[in-house]
C-alpha positions as CSV (number, residue, x, y, z in Angstrom):
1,X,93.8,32.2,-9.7
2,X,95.3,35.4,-10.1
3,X,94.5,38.6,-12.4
4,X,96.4,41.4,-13.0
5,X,95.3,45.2,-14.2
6,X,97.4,48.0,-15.8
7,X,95.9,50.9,-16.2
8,X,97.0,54.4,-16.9
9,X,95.9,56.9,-18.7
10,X,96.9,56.0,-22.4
11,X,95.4,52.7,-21.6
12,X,91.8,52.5,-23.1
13,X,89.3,50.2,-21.8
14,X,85.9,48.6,-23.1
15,X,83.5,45.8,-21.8
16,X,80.6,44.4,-23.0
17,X,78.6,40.8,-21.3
18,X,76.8,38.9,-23.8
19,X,73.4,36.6,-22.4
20,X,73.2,33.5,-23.2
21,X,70.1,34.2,-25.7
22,X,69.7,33.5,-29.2
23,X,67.2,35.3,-31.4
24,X,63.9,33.6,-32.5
25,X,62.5,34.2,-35.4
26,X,59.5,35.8,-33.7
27,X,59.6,39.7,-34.0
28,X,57.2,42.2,-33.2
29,X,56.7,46.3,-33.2
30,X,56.4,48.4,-30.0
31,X,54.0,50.9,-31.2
32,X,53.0,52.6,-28.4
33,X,55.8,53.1,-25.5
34,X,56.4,55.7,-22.8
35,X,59.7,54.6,-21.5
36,X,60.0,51.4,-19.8
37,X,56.5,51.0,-20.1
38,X,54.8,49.6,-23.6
39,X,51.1,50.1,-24.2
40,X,50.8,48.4,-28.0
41,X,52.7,46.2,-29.7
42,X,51.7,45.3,-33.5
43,X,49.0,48.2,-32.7
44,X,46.9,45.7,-29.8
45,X,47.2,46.1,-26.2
46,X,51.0,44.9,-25.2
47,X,49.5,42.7,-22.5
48,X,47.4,40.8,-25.0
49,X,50.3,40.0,-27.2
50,X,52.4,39.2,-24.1
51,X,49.4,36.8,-22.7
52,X,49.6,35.2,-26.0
53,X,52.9,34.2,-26.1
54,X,53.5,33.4,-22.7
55,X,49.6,32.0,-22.1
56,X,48.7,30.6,-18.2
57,X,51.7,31.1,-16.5
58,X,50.9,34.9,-16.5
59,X,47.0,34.5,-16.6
60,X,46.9,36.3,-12.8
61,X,49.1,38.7,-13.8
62,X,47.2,39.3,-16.7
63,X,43.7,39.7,-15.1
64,X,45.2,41.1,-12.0
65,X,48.2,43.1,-13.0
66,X,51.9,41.8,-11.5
67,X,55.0,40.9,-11.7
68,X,56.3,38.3,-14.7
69,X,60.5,38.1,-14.6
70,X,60.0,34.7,-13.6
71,X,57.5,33.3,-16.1
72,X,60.0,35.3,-18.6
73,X,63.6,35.2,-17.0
74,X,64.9,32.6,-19.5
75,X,63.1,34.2,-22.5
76,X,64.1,38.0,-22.9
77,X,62.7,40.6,-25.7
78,X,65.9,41.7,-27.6
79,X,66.0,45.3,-29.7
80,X,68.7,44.4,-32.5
81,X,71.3,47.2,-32.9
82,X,72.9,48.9,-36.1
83,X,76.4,46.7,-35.7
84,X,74.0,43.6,-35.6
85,X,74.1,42.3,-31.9
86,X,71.3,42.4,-29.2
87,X,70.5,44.5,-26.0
88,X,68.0,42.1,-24.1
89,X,65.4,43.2,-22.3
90,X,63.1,41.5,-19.7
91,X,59.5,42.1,-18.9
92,X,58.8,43.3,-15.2
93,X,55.2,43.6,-14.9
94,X,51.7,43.6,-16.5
95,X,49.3,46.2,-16.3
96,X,46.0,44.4,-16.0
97,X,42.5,46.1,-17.1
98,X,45.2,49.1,-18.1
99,X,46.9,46.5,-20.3
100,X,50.5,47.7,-20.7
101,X,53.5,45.9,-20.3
102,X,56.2,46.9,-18.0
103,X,59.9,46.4,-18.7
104,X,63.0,47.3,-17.0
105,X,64.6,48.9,-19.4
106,X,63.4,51.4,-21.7
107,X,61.8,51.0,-25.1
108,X,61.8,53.1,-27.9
109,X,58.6,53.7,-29.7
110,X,58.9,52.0,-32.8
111,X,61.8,49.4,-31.6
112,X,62.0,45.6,-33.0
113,X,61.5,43.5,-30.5
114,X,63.2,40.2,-30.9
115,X,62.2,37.0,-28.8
116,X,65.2,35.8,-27.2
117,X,65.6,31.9,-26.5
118,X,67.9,30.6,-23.7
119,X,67.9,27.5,-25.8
């Protein structure tokens, strides 16, 4: 295949990548954040909320602290913005006894959080 690009300066150019997520219908509140890390969600610990969603696959991780992208890889958190699409999000790490939740991109105090699906 071939592509070709034109570009000069009256020549404005955008981009955007979509996932391949869907919304669920499951939607929390980040309460508490500090940047990319989350300390409440719906006012409890975030890594209680995550640990009961996500269950056993992240029970070391829970007790211990750790990494979790591949336990949540195919199901992001997505915030929903004003012109109606969604900026996902993934989960990098738990906290343990400290009980936060980690992500790798920042999340504003406050934010709807979305569960995304792969589906």
């Amino acid at each position: 295949g071939v592509s070709l690009v034109g570009v000069s300066p009256s020549v404005k150019i955008g981009a955007s990548m979509l996932g391949p997520y869907t919304p669920t219908e499951t939607t929390v509140i980040a309460t508490k954040t500090e940047g990319r890390r989350v300390f409440e969600i719906d006012g409890k610990p975030a890594a209680d909320w995550v640990y009961d969603w996500l269950g056993d696959d992240v029970r070391d991780q829970y007790e211990g602290g750790g990494l979790i992208l591949p336990q949540t890889a195919q199901k992001p958190v997505g915030i929903k913005k004003s012109g109606g699409e969604y900026v996902t999000n993934h989960l990098a790490a738990l906290g343990g006894e400290e009980k936060f939740a980690d992500f790798f991109a920042p999340i504003p105090e406050g934010a709807e959080l979305v569960i995304m699906d792969s589906g």
